[in-house]
N, C-alpha and C positions, 0 to 999 in steps of 0.2 A: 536433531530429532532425538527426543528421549520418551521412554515410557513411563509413565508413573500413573499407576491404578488402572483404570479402565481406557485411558487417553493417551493416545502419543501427542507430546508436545514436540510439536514443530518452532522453532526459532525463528521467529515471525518481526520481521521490521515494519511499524507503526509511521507510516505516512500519514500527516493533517495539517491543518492550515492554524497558528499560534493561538488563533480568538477562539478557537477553541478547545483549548486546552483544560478546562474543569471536565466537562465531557470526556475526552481521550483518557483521562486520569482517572474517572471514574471507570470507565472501562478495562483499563489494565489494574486496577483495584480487584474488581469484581473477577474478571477470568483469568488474569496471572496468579496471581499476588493469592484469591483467595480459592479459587477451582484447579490449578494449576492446569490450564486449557492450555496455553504456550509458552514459548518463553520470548517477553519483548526486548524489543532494541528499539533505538529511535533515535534523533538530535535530540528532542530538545530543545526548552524554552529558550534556553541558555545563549543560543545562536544568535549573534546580529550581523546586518551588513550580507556580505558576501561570504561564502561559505568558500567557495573555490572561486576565484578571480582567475578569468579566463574566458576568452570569447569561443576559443577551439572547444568542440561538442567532444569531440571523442578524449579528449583529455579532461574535459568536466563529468563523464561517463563515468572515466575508467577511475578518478580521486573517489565521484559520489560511495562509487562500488567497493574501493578501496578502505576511504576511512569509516561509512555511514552503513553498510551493507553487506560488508565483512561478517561470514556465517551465517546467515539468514538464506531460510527458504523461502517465506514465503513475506509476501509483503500484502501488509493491510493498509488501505486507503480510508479513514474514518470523513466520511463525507458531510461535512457542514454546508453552513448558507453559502460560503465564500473559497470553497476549499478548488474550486475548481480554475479559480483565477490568480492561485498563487506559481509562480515558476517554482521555488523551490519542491512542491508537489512533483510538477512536471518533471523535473531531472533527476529525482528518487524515482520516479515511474518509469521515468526512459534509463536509468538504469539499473534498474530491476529488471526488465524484459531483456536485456541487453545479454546475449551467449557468450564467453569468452571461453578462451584456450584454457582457464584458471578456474572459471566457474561458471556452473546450469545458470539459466535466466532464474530467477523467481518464479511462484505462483502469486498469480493477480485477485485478488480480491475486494472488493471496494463496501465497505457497509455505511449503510444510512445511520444520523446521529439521530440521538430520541428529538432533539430540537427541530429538527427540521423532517421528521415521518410523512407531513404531509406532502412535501412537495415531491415533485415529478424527477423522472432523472437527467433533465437539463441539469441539473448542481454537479454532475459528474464532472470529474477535469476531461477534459480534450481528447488527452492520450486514452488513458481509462474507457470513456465509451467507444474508443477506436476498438476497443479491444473485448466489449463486452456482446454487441449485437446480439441485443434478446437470449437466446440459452445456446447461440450457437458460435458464439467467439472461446477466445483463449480466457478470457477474464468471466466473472457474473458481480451482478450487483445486489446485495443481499436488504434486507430492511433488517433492524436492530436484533441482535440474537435475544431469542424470551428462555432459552437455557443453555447450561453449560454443554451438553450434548448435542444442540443444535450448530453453536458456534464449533465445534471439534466437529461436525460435519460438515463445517462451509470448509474449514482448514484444510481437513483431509483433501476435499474437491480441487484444492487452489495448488494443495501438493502434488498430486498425481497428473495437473493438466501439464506440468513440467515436461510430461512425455505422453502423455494421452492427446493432450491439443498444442502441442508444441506449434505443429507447422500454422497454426492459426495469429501466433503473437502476431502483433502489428506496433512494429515500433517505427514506424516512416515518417509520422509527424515531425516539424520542425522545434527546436527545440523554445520555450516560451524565454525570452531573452530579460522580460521583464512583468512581475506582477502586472495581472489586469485591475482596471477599478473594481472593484464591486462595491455596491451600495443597497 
């Protein structure tokens, strides 16, 4: 977390699904890069294959948290057509919620991509709407920020549920072992 002008940047890891990557880029353009709303982290297009080769959850957890999640508060989910059928999504989300001895869960927050406004929040991932339940879960689901103040209000919100809705995380889902289709 740092201040700079009227916003505290929170150090926010950027969960999305690779096909949408112009999107995601434009986005950390726009509020990193040129509003200094947070500061991202993320993989990366760069990733193929298996990120962590490993059938054990709690040791795919505890690497995710390790090498991908490492200083990050809060974690943003940018929600496309397909973002909710990928597993890598899945085990950035289940460990981000995840409390350790080392470190707080994350704050959850999931935003809609300008490409897909119209649709419903079926597009969420699995875990994600476990967690979102209308306005009274540990997660919400926002539709695209239309300013830089608005987006440093959802952040704020996703920061303080860390202990404000702690006891609401829901991370019990199993973990997604493999990409689902989507078409």
């Amino acid at each position: 977390m740092q201040r700079l002008g009227q916003y505290t940047r929170h150090r926010c890891f950027i969960s999305y699904h690779h096909a949408d990557e112009i999107e995601v880029e434009q986005f950390i353009n726009d509020f990193d890069h040129s509003r200094d709303i947070f500061i991202s982290r993320g993989i990366g297009a760069a990733m193929s294959g298996d990120i962590i080769e490993s059938s054990d959850s709690g040791y795919i957890m505890k690497r995710v948290r390790q090498l991908y999640l490492n200083n990050s508060s809060v974690t943003i989910v940018l929600v496309g057509r397909c973002t909710w059928s990928r597993r890598f999504v899945d085990w950035e989300v289940a460990a981000s919620l995840r409390n350790t001895t080392n470190s707080l869960r994350n704050g959850l927050m999931a935003i809609t991509l300008p490409s897909v406004q119209s649709h419903p929040t079926g597009l969420l991932p699995p875990r994600v709407a476990a967690n979102v339940e209308g306005q009274g879960g540990y997660a919400r689901y926002w539709k695209y920020p239309t300013s830089a103040h608005s987006l440093s209000v959802m952040i704020d919100d996703a920061y303080e549920a860390r202990t404000t809705r702690a006891q609401l995380a829901d991370n019990s889902l199993p973990l997604l072992v493999n990409s689902k289709q989507c078409s």
